[in-house]
C-alpha positions as CSV (number, residue, x, y, z in Angstrom):
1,X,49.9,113.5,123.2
2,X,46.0,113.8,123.4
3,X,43.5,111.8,121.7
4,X,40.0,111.5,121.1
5,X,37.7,109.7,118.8
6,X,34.1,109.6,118.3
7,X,31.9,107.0,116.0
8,X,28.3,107.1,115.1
9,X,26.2,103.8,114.3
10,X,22.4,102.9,114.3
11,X,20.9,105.1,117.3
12,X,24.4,105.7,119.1
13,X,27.4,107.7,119.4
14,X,30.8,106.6,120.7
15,X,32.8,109.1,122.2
16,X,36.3,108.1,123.7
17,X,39.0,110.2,124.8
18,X,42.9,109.0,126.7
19,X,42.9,109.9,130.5
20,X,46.7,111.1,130.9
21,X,47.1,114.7,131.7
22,X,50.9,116.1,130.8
23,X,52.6,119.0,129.8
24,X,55.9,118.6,127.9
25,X,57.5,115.4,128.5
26,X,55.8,114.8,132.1
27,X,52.5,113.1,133.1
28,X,50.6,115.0,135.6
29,X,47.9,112.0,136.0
30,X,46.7,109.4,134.2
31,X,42.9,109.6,135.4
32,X,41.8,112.6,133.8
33,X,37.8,112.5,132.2
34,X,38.1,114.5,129.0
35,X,34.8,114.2,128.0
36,X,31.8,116.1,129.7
37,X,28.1,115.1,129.8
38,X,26.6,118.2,129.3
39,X,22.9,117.1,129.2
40,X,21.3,113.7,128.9
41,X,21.8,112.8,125.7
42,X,24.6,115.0,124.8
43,X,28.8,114.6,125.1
44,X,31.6,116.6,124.9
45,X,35.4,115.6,124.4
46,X,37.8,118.0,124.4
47,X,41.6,118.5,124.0
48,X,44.1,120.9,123.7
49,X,46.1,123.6,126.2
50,X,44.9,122.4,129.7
51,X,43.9,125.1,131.1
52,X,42.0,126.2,128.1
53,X,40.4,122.7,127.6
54,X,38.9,122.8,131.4
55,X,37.3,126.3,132.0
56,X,35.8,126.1,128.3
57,X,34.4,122.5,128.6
58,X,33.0,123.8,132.1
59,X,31.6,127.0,130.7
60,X,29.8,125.3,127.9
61,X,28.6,122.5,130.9
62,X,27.0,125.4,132.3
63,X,25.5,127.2,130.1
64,X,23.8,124.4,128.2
65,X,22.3,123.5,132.0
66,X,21.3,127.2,132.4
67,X,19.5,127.1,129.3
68,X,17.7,123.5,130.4
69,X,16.6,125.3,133.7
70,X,15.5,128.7,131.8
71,X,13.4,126.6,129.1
72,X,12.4,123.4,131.0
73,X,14.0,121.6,128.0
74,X,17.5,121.0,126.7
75,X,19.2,122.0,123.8
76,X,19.3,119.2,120.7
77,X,22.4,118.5,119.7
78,X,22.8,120.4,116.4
79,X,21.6,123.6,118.4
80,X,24.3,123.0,121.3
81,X,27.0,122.4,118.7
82,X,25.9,125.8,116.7
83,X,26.2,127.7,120.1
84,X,29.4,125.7,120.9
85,X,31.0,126.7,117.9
86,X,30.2,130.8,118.3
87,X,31.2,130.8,121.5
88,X,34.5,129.4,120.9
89,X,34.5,131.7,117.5
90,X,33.9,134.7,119.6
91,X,36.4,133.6,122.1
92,X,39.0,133.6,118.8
93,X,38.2,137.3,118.6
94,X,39.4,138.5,121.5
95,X,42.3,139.1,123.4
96,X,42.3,135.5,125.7
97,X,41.2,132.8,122.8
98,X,40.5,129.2,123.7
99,X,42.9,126.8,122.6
100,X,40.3,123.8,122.2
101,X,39.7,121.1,119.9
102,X,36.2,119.1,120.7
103,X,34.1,116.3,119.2
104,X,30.3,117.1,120.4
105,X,28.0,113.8,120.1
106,X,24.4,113.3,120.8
107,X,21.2,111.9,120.3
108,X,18.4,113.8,119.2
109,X,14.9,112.5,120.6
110,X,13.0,114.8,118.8
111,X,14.0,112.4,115.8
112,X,15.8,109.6,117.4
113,X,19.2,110.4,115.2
114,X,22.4,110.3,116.7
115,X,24.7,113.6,115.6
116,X,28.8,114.1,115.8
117,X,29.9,117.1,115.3
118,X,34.0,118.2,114.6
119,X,34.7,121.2,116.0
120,X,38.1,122.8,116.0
121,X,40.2,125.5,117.9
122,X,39.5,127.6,114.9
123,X,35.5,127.5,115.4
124,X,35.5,124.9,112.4
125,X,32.3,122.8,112.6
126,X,30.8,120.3,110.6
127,X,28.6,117.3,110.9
128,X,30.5,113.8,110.2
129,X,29.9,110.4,110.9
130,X,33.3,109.5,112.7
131,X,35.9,112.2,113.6
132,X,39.3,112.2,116.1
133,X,41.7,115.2,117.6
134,X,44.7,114.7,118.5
135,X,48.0,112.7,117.4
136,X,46.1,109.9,117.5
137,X,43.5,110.7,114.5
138,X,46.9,110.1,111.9
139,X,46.5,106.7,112.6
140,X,42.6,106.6,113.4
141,X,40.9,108.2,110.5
142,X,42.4,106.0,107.8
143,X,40.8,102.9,110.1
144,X,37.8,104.4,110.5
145,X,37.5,105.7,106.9
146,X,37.1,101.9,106.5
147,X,35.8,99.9,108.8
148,X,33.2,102.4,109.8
149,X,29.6,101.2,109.2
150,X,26.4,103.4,109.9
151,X,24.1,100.9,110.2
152,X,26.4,99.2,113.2
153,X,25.7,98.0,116.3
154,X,26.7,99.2,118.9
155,X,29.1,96.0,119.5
156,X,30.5,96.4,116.0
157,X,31.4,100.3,116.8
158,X,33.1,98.9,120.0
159,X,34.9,96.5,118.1
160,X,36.0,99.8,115.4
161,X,36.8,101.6,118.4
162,X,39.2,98.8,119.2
163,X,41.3,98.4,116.4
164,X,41.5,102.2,116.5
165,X,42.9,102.2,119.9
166,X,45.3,99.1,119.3
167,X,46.5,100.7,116.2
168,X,47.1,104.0,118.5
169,X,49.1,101.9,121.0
170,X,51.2,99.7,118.3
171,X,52.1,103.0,115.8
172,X,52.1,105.9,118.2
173,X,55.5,106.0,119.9
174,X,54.2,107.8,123.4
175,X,50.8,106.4,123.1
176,X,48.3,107.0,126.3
177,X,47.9,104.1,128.4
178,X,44.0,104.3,129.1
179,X,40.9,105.1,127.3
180,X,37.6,107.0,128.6
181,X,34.6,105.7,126.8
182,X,31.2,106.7,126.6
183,X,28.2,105.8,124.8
184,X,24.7,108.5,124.0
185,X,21.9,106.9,122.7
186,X,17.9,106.6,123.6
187,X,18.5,105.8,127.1
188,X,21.1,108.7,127.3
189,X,24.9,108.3,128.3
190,X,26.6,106.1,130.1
191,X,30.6,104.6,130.5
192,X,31.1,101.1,128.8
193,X,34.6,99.3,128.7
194,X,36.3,97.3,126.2
C-alpha cells in the first residue's frame, strides 16, 4: 500500500513518500525513508517490490555520486532523470528487471528551475508539474489536478500536500500512518513536517 507524491511550486519541489514497509497483509516497519537524496539538490522517491526498490535507489545513489567525484560537478536534474530512466530501461531488458516506480525532483541552479520527473517501472518518463505512485495517487491526482498552483509558495504546496494526505487517510481503507517529506530548492534539500 505504497505511496508517494511530489509537487512543484516557485523555486521548490515537494517530495513525500509513507514510511511503512510490508509485504502482503503484514507491516515489517513503519520507519522506512523512501526517498533518497542523491545529490544536493536532487531527490528520489521510490516504490514498488522491496527488494527491487532498495538496491536500485542505492545503485542510482551511487552512481550519480561517482559521476560528481569523476567531474567535480553533479548531474542537473533533467540529465540524472534521462540516465535514471535507461538504466531502469536497460534493466527491463534483461533477465532480472527492476520492479520500481520513482518520482525524481530537483532544482536546477544552472537556471534556478525546479524539475519533477514521473518515471515508471516500464522506463516511462516525462516532465510534470505534480505526479504520485502508488494506491494513493487514485485519490491524489484528482486534488492536485486542482488545487495545484505553480506560482505557490512553498507554504501553500505544504498546505496541497495536506489535503492530499488527509484525503489518503479518510478514502484509502489501509492507508499508511506517517509521511516522509522533503523539500529541494536553492539552498538544497532538507526534511520539513506538517
Amino acid at each position: 500500500m505504497e505511496t508517494s507524491f511530489a509537487i512543484t511550486g516557485k523555486g521548490y519541489v515537494i517530495v513525500a513518500a509513507d514510511t511503512t514497509a510490508a509485504r502482503s497483509i503484514v507491516k515489517m516497519k513503519v520507519d522506512e525513508d523512501k526517498i533518497k537524496t542523491l545529490s544536493p539538490h536532487l531527490l528520489m522517491a521510490y516504490s514498488g517490490e522491496p527488494g527491487d526498490t532498495i538496491q536500485f535507489a542505492e545503485y542510482v545513489e551511487r552512481n550519480i555520486r561517482l559521476y560528481q567525484i569523476r567531474n567535480l560537478y553533479p548531474l542537473r536534474p533533467s540529465a540524472a532523470a534521462s540516465w535514471i530512466r535507461r538504466s531502469l530501461a536497460e534493466s527491463l531488458r534483461s533477465r532480472k528487471p527492476y520492479s520500481v516506480n520513482l518520482l525524481v525532483g530537483g532544482y536546477d541552479t544552472a537556471t534556478h528551475e525546479p524539475h519533477l520527473y514521473w518515471v515508471d517501472y516500464l522506463g516511462t518518463m516525462t516532465e510534470v508539474p505534480f505526479g504520485a505512485h502508488g494506491y494513493g495517487s487514485y485519490f491524489a491526482l484528482s486534488l492536485l489536478d486542482r488545487y495545484h498552483n505553480p506560482e505557490a509558495s512553498l507554504e501553500e504546496g505544504l498546505v496541497t500536500l495536506k489535503r492530499c494526505i488527509d484525503e489518503v487517510s479518510k478514502r484509502l481503507v489501509v492507508s499508511p500512518g506517517n509521511y516522509k517529506i522533503k523539500v529541494v530548492d536553492k539552498d538544497g534539500v532538507r526534511e520539513v513536517t506538517l
